[in-house]
C-alpha positions in Angstrom: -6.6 43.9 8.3 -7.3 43.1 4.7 -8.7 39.4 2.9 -6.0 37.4 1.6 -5.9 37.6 -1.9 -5.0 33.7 -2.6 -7.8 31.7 -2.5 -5.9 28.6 -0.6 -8.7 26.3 -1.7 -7.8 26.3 -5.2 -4.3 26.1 -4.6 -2.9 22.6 -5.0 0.0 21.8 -2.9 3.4 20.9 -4.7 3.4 17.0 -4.2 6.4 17.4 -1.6 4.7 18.8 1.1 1.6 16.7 0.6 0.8 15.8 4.3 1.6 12.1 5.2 -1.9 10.4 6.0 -0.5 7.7 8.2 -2.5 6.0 11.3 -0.3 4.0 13.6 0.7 1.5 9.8 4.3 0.8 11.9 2.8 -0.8 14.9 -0.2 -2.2 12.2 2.0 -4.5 9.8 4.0 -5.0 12.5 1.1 -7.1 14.5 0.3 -8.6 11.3 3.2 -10.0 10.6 3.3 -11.3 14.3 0.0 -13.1 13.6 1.3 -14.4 10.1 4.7 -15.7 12.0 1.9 -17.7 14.1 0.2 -19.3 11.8 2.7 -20.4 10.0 3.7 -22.4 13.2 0.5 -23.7 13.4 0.5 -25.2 10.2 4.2 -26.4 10.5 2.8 -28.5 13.7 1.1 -30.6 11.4 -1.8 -28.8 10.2 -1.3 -29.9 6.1 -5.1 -28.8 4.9 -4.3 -25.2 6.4 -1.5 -25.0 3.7 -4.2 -24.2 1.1 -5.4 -21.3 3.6 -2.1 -20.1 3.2 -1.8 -19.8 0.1 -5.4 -18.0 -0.4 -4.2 -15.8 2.3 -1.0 -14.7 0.3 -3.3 -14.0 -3.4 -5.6 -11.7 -1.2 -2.2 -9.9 0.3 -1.2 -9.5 -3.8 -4.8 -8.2 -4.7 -4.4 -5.9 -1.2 -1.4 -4.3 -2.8 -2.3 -3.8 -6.0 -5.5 -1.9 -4.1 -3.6 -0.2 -2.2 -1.5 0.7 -5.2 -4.4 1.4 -7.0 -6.1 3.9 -4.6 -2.6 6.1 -3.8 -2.5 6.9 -7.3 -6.1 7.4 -8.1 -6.9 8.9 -5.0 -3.6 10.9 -3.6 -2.4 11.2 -7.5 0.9 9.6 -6.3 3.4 8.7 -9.4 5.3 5.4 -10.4 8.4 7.0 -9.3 6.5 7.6 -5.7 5.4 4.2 -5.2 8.6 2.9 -6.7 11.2 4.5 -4.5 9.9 2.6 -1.0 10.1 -0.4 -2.8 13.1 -0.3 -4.5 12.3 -0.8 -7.6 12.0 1.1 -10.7 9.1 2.7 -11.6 8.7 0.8 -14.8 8.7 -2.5 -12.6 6.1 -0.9 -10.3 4.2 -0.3 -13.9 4.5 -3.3 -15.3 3.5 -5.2 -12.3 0.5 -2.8 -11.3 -0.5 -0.8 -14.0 -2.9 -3.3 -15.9 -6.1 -3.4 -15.9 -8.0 -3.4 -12.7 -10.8 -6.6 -12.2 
């Protein structure tokens, strides 16, 4: 039997069978957004000073995104288009809304 002669290793994939690195994120954001549904419940009780947590809670969702953003294209070399198309949007609008500068 003979030695392959393609050295697999330094063969990159096409980026359409890139494997789908995925750990249970259905049942995740779906427990999160149970837990958000609560909270908001809490603070419509009467809770007015938990408002403010709210809102802190929704600008660290928008920084989670855009480093989430952030890492599939630095990391998994994913392209606007690819981030785009589950969203919906263009992928000028997934650009323009993630592509700046990174703080």
């Amino acid at each position: 039997m003979s030695a392959p002669t393609v050295n697999m290793a330094l063969t990159p994939e096409p980026l359409r069978k890139r494997p789908r690195h995925v750990v249970e994120n259905d049942d995740y954001v779906a427990f999160l957004r149970r837990i958000i549904r609560a909270y908001s419940r809490r603070i419509a009780s009467g809770d007015i000073e938990a408002i403010a947590d709210a809102v802190q809670l929704s600008q660290e969702l928008d920084d989670a995104i855009a480093q989430a953003v952030h890492g599939l294209r630095s990391d998994w070399g994913y392209s606007w288009a690819d981030i785009a198309r589950p969203l919906g949007i263009t992928r000028q609008a997934a650009q323009q809304r993630w592509g700046g500068d990174r703080t």
